[in-house]
N, C-alpha and C positions, 0 to 999 in steps of 0.2 A: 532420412530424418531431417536433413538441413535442407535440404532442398522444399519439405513440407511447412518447415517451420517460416522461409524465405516467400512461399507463397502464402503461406497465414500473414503474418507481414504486411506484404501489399494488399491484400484484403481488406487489413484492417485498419490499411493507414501509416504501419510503420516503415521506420530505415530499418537499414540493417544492423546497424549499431543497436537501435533500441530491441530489434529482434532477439537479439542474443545475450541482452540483459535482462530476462524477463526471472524474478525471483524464485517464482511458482513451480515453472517448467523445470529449471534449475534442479528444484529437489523433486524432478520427475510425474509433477500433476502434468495434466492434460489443460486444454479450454473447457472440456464437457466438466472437469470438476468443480470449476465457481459458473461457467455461463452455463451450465445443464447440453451443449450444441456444440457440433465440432469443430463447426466454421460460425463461430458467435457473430453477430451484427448489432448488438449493441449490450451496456454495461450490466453485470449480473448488479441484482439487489445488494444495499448496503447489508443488510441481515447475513449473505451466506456466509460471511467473513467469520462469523461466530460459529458455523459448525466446525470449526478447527480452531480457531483461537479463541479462547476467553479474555474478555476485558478484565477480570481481576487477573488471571494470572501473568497476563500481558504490564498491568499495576505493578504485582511487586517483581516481575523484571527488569522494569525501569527502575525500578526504586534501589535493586542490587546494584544497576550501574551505577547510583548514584546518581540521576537525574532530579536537580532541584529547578524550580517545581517539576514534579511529576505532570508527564503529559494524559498519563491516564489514570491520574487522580484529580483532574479538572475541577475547579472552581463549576465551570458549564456542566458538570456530569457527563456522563457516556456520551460522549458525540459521535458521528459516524467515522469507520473506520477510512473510507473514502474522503474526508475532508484532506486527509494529509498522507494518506499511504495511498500509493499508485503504483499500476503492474504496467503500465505502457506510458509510460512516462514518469519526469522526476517527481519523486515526492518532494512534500514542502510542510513547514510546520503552522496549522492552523491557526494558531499562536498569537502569532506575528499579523496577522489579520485584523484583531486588537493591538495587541502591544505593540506599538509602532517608534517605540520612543528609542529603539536600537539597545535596549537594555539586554546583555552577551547571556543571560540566562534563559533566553529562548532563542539562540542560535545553535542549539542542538541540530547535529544531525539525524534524520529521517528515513527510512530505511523504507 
């Protein structure tokens, strides 16, 4: 399996580090489950993200941590889930894309 995962990897681009941070795989998905393809060659649709997560219930998760502002209860409305969550690389908070004034309430961590 590691040696599978080492060659998807370079396939795809990645080190090895980022190999074996992958969130998805982690709780045992596959590639075919967001890219439809075993050996993906490029990024599934922002939409599949939603046959498993809900953006409201995703809302009031944040909301339990206590995330003010809530990042997915946006002023912007539902933005893509790929603006700021990423599986082969770091995520980042969309946020701050605007908000650039270094204001510590969108220095949340992203997951």
């Amino acid at each position: 399996m590691k040696g599978s995962l080492c060659l998807l990897a370079l396939l795809i681009g990645l080190t090895n580090a980022q190999a074996f941070d992958l969130k998805h795989q982690a709780r045992g998905l596959q590639c075919e489950s967001c890219h439809k393809v075993a050996t993906p060659t490029k990024k599934p649709k922002a939409r599949v993200c939603e046959t498993c997560h809900s953006y409201d219930d995703l809302a009031q998760r944040s909301e339990k941590k206590g995330l003010v502002p809530n990042p997915h209860q946006s002023h912007a409305g539902p933005i893509k889930c790929v603006l700021c969550h990423h599986e082969h690389k770091p995520s980042e908070s969309y946020c701050v894309s605007c908000h650039t004034n270094g204001d510590p309430r969108f220095s949340f961590k992203v997951p």
